[in-house]
Backbone as numpy.savetxt, mean C-alpha at the origin, in Angstrom:
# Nx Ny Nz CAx CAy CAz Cx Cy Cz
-5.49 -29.23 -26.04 -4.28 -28.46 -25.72 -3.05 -29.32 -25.96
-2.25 -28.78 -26.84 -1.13 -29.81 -26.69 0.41 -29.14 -26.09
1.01 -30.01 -24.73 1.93 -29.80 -24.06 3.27 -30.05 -24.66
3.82 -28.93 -24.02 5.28 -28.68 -24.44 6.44 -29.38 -23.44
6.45 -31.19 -23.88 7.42 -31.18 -22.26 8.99 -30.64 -21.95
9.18 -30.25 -23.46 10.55 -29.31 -23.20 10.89 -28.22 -22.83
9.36 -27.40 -22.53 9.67 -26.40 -21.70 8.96 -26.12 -20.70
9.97 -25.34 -19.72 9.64 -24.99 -18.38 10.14 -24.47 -17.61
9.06 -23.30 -17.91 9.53 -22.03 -17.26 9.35 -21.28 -15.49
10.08 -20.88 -15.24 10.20 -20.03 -13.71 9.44 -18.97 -13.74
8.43 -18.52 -13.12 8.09 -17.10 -13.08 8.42 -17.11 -11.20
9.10 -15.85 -10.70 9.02 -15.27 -9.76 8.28 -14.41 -9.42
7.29 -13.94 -8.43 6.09 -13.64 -8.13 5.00 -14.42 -8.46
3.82 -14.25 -7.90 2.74 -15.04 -8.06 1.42 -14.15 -8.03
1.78 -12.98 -8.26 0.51 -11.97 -8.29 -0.40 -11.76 -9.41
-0.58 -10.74 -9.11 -1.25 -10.24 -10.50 -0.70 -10.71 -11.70
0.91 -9.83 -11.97 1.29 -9.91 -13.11 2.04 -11.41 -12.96
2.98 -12.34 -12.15 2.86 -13.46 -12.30 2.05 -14.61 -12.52
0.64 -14.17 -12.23 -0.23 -15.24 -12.33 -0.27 -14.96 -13.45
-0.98 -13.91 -14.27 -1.82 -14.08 -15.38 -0.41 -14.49 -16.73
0.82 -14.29 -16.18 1.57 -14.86 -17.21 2.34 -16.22 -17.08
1.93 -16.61 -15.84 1.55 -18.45 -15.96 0.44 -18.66 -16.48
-1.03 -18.12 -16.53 -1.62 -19.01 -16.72 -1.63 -18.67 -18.69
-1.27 -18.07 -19.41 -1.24 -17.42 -20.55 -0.27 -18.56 -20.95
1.03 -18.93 -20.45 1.78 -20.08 -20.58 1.57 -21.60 -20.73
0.21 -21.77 -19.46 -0.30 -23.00 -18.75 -0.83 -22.80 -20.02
-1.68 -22.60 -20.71 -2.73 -22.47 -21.54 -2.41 -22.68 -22.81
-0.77 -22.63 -22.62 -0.35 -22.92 -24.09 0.31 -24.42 -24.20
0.11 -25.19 -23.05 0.51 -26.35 -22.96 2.60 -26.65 -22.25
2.35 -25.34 -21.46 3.92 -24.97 -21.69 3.39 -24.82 -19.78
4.55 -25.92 -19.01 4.85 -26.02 -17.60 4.94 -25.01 -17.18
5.01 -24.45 -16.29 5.17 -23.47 -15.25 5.32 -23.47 -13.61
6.20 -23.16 -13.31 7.11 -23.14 -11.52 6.87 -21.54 -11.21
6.30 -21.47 -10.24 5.81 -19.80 -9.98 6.37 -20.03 -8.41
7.31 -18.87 -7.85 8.25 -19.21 -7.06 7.28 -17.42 -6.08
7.00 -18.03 -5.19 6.74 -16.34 -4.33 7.21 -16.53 -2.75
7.54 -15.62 -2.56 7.82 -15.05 -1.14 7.23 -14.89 0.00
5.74 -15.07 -0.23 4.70 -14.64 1.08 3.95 -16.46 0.38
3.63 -16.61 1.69 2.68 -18.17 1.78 2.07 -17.95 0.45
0.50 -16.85 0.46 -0.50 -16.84 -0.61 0.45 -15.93 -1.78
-0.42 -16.18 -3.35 0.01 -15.09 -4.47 -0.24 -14.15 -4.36
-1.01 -13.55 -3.84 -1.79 -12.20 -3.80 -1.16 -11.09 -3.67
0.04 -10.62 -3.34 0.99 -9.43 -3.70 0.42 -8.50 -2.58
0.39 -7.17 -3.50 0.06 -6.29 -3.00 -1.69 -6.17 -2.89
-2.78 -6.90 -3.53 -3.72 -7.12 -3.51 -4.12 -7.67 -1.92
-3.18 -8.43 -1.19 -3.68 -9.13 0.51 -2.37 -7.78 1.14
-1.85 -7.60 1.02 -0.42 -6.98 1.72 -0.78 -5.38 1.34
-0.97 -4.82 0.25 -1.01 -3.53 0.10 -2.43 -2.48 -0.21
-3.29 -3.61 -0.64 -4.67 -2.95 0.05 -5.10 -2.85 0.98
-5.26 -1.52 1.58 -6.30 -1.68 2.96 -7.06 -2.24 3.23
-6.99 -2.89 4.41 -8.29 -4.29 4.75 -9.69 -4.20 3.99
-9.71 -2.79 4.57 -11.28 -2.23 4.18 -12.33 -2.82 2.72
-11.14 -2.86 1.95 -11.48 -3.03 0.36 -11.98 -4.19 0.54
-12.74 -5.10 1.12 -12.90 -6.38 1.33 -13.62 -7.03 -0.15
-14.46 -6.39 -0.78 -15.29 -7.35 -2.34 -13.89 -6.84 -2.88
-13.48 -6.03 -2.87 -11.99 -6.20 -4.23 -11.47 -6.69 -4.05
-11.09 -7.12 -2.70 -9.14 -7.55 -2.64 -10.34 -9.16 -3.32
-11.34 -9.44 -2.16 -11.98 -11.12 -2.49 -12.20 -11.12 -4.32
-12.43 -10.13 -4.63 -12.31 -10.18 -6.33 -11.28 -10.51 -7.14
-10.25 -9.86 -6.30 -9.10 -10.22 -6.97 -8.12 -10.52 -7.03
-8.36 -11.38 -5.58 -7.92 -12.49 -5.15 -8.35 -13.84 -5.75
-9.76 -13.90 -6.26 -10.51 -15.04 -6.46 -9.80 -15.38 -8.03
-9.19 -13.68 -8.43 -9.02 -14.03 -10.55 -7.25 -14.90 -9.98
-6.55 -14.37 -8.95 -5.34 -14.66 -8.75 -5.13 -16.13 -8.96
-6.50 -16.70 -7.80 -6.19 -18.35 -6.97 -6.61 -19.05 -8.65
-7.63 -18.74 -9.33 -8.13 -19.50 -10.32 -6.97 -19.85 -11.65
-6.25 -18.83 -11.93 -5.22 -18.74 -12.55 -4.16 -20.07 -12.39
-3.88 -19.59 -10.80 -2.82 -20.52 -10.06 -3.00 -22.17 -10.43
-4.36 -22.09 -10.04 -4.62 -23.28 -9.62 -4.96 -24.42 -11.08
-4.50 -23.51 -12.55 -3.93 -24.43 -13.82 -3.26 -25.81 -13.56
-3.61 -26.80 -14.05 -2.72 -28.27 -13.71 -1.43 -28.02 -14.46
-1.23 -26.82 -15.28 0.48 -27.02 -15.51 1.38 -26.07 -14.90
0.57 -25.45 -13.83 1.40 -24.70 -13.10 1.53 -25.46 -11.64
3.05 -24.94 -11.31 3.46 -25.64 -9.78 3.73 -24.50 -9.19
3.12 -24.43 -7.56 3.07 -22.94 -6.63 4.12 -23.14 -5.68
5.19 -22.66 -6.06 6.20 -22.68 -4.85 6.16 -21.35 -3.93
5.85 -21.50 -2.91 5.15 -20.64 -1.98 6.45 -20.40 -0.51
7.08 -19.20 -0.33 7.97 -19.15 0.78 9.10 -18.90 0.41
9.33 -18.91 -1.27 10.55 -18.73 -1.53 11.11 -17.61 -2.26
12.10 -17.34 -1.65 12.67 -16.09 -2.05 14.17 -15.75 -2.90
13.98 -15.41 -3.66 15.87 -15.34 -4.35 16.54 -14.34 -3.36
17.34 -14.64 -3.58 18.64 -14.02 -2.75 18.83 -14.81 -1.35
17.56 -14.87 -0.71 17.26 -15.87 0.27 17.75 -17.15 0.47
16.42 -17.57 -0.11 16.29 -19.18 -0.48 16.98 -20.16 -1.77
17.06 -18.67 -2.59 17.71 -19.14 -3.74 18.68 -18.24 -4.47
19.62 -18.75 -4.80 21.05 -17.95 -5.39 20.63 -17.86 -6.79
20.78 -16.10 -7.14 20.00 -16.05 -8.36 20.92 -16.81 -9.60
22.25 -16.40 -9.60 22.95 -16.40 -10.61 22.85 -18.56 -11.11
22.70 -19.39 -9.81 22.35 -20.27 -9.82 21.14 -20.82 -10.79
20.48 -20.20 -10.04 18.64 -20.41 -10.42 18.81 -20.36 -11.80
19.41 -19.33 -12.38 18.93 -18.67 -13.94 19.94 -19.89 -14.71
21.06 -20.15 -14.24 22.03 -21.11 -15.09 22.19 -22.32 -15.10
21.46 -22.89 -14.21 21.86 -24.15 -13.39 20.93 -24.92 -13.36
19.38 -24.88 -13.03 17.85 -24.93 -12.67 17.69 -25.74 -13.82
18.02 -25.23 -14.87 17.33 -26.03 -16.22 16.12 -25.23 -16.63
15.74 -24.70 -16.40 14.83 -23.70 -17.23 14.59 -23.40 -18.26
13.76 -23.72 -18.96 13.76 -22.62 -20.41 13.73 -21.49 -20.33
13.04 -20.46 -19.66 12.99 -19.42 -19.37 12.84 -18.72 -17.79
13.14 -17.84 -17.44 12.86 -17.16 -16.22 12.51 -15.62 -16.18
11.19 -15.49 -16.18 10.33 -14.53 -16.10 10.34 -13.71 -14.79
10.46 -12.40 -14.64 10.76 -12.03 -13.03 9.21 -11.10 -13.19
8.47 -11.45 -12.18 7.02 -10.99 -11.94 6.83 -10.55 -10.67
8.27 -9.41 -10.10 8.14 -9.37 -8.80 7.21 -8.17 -8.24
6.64 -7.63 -8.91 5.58 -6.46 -8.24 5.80 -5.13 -8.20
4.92 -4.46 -7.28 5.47 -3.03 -6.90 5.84 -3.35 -5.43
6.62 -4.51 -4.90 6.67 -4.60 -3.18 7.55 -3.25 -2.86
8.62 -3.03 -3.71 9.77 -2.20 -2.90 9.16 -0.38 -3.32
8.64 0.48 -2.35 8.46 1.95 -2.84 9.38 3.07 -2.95
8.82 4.11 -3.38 9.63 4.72 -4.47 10.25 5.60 -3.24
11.78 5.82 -3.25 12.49 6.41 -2.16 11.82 8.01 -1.88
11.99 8.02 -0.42 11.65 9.42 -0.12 12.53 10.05 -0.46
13.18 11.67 -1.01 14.69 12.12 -1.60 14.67 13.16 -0.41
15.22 12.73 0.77 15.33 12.74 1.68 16.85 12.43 2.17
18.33 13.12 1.92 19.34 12.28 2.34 19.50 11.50 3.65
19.81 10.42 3.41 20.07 9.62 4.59 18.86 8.86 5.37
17.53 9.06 5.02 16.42 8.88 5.24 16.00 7.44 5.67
16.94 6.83 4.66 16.60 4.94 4.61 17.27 4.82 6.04
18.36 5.44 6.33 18.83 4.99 8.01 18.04 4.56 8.81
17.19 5.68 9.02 15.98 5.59 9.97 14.84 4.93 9.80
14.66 3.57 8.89 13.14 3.29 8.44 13.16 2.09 9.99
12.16 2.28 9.88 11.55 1.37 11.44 12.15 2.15 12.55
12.50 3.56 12.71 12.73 4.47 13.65 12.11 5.66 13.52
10.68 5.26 13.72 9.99 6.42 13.56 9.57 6.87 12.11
9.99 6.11 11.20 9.69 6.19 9.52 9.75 5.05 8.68
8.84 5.05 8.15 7.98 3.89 7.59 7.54 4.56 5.51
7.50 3.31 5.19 7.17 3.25 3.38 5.71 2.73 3.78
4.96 3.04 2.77 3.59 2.43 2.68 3.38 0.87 2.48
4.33 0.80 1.82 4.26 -0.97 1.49 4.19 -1.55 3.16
5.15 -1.41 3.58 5.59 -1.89 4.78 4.22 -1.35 5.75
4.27 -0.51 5.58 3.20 0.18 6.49 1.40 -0.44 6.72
1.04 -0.50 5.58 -0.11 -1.04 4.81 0.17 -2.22 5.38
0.99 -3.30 5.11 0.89 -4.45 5.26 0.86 -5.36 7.16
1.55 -4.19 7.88 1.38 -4.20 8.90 -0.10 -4.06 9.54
-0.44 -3.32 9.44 -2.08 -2.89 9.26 -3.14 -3.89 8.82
-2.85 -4.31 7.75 -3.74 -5.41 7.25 -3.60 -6.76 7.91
-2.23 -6.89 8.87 -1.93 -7.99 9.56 -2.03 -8.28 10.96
-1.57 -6.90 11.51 -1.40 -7.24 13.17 -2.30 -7.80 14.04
-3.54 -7.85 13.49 -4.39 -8.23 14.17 -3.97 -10.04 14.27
-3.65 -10.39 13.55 -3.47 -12.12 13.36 -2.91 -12.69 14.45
-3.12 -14.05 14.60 -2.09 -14.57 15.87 -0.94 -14.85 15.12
0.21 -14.49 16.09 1.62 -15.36 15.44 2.00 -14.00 14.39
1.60 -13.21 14.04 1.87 -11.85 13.17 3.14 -11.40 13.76
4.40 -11.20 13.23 5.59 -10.95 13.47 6.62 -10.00 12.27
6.12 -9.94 10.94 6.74 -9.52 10.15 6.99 -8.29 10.41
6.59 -7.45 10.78 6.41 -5.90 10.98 5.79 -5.39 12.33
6.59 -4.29 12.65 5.71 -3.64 14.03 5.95 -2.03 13.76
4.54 -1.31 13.62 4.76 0.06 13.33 4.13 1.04 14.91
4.49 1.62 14.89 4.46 2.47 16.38 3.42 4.03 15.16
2.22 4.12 15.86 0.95 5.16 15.61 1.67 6.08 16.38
1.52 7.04 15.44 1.97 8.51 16.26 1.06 9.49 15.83
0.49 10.26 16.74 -0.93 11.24 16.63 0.34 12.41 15.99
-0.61 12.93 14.87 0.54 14.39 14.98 1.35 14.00 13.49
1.27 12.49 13.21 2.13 11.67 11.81 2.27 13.22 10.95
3.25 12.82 10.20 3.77 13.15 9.05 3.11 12.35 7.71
2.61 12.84 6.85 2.75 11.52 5.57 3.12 12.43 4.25
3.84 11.86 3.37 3.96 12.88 2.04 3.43 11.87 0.77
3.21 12.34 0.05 2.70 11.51 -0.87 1.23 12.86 -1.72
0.85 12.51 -2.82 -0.16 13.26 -3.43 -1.40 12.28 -3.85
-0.74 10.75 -4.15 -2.14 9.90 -4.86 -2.71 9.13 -4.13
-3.69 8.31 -4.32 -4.14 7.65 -3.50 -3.77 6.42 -2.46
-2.65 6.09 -2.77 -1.90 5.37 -1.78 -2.04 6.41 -0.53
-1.42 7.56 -0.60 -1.06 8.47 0.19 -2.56 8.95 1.23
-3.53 8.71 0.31 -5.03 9.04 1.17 -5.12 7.79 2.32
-4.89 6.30 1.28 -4.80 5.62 2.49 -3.93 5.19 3.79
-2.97 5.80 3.47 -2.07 5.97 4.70 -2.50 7.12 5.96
-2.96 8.26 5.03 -3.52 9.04 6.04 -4.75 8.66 6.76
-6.18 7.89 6.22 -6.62 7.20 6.77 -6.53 6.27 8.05
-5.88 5.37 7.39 -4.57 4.35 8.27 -4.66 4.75 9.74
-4.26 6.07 9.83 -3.42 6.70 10.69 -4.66 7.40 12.04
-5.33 8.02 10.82 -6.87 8.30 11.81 -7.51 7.44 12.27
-7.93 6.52 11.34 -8.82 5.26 12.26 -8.13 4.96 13.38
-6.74 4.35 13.33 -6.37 3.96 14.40 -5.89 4.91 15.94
-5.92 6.09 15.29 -5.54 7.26 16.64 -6.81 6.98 17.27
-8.18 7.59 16.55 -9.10 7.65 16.98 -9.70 6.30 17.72
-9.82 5.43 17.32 -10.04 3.91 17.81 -9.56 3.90 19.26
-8.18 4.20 18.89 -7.28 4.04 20.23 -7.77 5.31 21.51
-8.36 6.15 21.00 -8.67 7.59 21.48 -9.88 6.95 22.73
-10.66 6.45 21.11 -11.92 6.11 22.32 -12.32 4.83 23.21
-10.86 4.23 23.23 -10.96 2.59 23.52 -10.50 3.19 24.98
-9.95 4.19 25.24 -9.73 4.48 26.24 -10.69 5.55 27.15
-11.35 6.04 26.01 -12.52 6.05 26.93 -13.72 5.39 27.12
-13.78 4.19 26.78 -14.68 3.15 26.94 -15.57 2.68 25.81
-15.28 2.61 24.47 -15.82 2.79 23.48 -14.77 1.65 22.45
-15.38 0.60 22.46 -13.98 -0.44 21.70 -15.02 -0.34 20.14
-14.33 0.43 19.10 -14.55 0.30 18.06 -13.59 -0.32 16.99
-14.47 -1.15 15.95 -13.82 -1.56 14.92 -13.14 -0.46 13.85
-12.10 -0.98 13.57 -11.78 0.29 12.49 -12.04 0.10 11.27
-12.92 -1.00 10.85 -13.32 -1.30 9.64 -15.12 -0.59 9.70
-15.41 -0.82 10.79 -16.85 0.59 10.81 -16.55 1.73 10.84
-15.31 1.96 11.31 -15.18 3.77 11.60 -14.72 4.27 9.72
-14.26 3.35 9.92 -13.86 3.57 8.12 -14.67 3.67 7.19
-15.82 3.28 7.53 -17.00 3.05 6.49 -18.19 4.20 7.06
-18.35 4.37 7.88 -19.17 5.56 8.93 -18.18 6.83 8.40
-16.86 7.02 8.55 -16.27 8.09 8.78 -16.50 8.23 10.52
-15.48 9.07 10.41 -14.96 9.44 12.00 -16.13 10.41 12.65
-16.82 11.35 12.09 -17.31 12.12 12.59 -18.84 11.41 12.45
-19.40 10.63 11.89 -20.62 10.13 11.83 -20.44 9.15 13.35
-19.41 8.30 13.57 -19.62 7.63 14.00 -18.96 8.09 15.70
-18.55 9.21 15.64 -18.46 10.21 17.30 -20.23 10.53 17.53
-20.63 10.44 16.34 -22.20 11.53 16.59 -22.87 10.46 17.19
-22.62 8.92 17.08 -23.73 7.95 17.43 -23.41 8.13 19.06
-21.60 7.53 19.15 -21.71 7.34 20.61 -21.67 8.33 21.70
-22.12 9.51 20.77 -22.00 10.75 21.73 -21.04 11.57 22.57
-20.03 11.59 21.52 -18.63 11.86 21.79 -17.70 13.20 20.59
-17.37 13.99 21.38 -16.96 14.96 20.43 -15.76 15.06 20.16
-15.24 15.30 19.04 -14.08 15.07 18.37 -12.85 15.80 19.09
-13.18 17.27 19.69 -12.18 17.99 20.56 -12.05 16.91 21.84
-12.94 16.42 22.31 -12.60 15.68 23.52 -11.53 14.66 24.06
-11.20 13.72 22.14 -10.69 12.87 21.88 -9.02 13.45 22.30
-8.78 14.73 22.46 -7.90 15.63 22.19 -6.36 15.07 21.12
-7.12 14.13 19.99 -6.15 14.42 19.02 -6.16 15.32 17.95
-4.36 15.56 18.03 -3.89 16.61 16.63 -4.21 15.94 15.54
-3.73 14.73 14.96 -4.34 14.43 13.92 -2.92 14.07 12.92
-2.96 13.48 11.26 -1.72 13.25 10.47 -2.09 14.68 9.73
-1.22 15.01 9.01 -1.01 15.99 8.00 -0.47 15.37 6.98
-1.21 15.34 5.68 -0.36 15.14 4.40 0.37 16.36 3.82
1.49 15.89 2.72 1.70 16.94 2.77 2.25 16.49 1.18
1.93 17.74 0.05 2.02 17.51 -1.20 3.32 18.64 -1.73
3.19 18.36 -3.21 4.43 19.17 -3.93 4.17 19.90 -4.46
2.96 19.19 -4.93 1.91 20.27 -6.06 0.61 20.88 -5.31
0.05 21.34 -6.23 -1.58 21.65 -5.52 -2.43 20.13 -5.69
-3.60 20.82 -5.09 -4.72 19.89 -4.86 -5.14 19.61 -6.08
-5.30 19.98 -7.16 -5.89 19.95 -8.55 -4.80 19.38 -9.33
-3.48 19.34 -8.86 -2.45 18.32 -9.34 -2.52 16.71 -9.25
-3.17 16.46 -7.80 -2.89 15.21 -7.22 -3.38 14.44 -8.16
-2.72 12.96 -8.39 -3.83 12.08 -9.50 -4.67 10.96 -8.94
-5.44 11.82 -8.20 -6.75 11.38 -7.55 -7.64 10.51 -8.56
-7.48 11.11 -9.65 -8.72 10.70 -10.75 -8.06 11.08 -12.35
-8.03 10.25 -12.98 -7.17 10.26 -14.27 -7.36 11.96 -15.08
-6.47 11.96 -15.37 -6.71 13.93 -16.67 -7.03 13.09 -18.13
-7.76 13.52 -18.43 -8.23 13.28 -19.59 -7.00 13.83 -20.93
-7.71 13.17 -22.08 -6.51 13.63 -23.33 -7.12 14.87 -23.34
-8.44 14.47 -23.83 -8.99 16.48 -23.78 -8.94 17.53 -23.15
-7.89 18.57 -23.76 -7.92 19.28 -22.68 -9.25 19.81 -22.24
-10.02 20.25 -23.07 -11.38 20.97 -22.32 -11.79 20.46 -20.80
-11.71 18.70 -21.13 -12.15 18.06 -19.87 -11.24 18.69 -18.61
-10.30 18.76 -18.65 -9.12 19.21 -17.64 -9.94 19.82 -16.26
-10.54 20.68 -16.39 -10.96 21.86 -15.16 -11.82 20.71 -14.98
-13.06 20.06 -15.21 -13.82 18.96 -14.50 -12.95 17.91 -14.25
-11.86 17.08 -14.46 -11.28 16.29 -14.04 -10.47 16.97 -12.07
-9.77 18.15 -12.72 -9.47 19.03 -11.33 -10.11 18.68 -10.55
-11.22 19.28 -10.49 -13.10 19.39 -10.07 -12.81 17.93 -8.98
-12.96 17.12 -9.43 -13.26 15.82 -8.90 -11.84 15.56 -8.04
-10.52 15.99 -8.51 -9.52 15.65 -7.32 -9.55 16.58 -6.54
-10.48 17.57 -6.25 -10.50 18.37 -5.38 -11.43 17.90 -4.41
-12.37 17.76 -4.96 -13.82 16.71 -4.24 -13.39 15.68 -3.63
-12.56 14.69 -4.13 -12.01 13.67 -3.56 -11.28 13.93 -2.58
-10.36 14.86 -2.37 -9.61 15.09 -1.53 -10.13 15.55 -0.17
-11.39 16.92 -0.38 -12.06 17.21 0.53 -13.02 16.00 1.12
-13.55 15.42 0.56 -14.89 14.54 0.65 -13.58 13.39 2.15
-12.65 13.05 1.71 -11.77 12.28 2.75 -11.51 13.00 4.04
-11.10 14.38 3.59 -10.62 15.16 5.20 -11.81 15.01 5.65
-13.12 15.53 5.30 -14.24 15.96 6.22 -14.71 14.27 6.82
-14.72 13.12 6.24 -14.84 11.75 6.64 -13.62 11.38 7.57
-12.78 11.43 7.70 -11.40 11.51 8.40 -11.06 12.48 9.19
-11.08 13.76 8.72 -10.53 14.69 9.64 -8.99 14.98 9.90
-8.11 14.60 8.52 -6.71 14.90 8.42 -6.64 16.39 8.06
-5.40 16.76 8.13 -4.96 17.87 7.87 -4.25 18.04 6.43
-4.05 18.97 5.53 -3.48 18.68 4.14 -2.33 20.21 4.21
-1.63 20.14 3.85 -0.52 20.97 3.38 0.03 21.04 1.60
-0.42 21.85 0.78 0.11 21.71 -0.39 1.17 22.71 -0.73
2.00 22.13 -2.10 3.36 22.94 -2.59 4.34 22.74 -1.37
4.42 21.58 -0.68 5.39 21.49 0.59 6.19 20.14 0.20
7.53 20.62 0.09 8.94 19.43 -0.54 9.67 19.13 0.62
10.08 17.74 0.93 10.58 17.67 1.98 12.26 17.51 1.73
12.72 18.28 2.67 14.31 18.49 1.97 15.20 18.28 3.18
14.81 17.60 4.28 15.91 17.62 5.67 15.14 16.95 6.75
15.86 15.80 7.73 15.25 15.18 8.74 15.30 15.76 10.08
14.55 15.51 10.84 14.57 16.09 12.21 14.92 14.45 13.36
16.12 14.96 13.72 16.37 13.46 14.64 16.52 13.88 15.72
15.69 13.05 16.56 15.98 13.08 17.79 16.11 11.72 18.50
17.07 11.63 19.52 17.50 10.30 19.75 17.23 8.78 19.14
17.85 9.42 17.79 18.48 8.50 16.86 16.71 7.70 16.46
16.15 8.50 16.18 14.59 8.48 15.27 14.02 9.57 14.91
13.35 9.55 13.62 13.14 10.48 12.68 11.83 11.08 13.51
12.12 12.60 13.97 10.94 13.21 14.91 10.40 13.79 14.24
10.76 14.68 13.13 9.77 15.61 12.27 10.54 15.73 10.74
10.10 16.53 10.07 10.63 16.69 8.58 10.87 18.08 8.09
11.98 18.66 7.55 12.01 20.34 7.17 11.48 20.06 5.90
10.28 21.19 5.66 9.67 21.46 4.74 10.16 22.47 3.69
10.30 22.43 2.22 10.49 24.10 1.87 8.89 23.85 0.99
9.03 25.26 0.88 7.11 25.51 0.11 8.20 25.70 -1.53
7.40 25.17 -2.43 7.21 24.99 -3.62 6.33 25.94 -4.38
6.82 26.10 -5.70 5.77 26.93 -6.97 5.63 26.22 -7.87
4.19 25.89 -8.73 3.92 25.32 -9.48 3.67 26.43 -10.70
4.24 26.39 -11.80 4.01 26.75 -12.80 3.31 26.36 -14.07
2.13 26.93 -14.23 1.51 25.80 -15.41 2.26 26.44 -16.59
């Protein structure tokens, strides 16, 4: 391999897409400074997968660390622009040959909701944020985030992020349901059992628990959601449907959420200055 000592480059993030374009760099004999924000690289892979996924996230986590851990890459870990570092600085000043920005999907896509962002951590929450709380609180010293479970949730969303939030939301009602009646379950078994397999062991019925439950709530229909990729062919189309319909059901009946489709959310419901509910209008889909 022969090294380039005149250049040397910045990548910001250290994930997925930052790693694999340090190590594509490292590999070419060309330095690399990979600058991230959270201790580990792992992005949304430790922060935005649900715990549950445990052989994936360790899968791909394991392609992340191996990457990293190139002798011409350096892991600056904790640091953040705007933060820690003044961008207009960094990019002019640093000496860099280049600066690559590899910052992720951390920030999600706005609810169109006016005024909506007011209220986030008052009763309304993004998945990023949400997810990552979840995957954490259990830790000692865990401080970044605190989300308040509300039986009854709201969630909007159609793809699979959106399944696991509604998830999210059941394990932990229910958990909490039956911890109080004497039943301390993991929510990484109830998740893998489903909710209703695992009421049947300890002999406990789901009305008893007396929760309402989350409701998702979509724009399109159920055969819209992109549960599972549409094929180029159209023929395939109606069996691709097929399967986001399956998927969708196969989760409520394991979970036990509620679904609402063709429902747009167009107005907040506040009550002492936190987001209590959401005005819905119903939607038409036209093929």
């Amino acid at each position: 391999m022969t090294i380039h000592p005149g250049h040397f480059v910045a990548i910001v993030g250290g994930a997925c897409a930052g790693s694999e374009a340090a190590f594509q760099l490292a590999q070419r004999g060309i330095y690399v400074a990979v600058f991230e924000q959270q201790a580990l690289p792992h992005g949304k892979i430790e922060d935005g997968l649900p715990k549950w996924h445990v052989k994936l996230r360790d899968k791909e986590e394991g392609k992340i660390n191996e990457k990293i851990s190139h002798p011409n890459i350096f892991y600056v870990p904790l640091t953040r622009l705007g933060r820690d570092i003044e961008f207009q600085e960094f990019v002019e000043k640093w000496g860099f040959s280049a600066v690559l920005m590899a910052c992720g999907a951390w920030r999600d896509r706005p609810l169109p909701v006016d005024g909506i962002d007011a209220y986030h951590d008052k009763g309304f929450y993004y998945q990023n944020y949400f997810v990552d709380w979840f995957n954490h609180y259990h830790e000692p010293g865990y401080n970044r985030h605190q989300c308040d479970i509300a039986d009854g949730a709201i969630v909007v969303g159609g793809g699979l992020a959106s399944i696991d939030v509604v998830k999210i939301l059941m394990l932990e009602t229910t958990a909490r349901a039956l911890k109080k009646r004497g039943h301390d379950v993991d929510v990484l078994s109830l998740e893998h059992k489903g909710i209703p397999h695992k009421l049947d062991e300890l002999g406990v019925k789901w009305e008893d628990l007396g929760i309402k439950g989350c409701t998702l709530y979509y724009r399109r229909r159920d055969v819209d959601m992109p549960l599972a990729p549409l094929p180029d062919d159209p023929e395939k189309h109606e069996k691709a449907r097929s399967v986001r319909q399956r998927i969708l059901s196969n989760a409520q009946e394991k979970y036990l959420f509620k679904y609402e489709d063709r429902s747009k959310p167009v107005d907040k419901i506040i009550e002492n200055d936190r987001v209590a509910g959401l005005v819905f209008r119903k939607t038409e889909v036209v093929d």
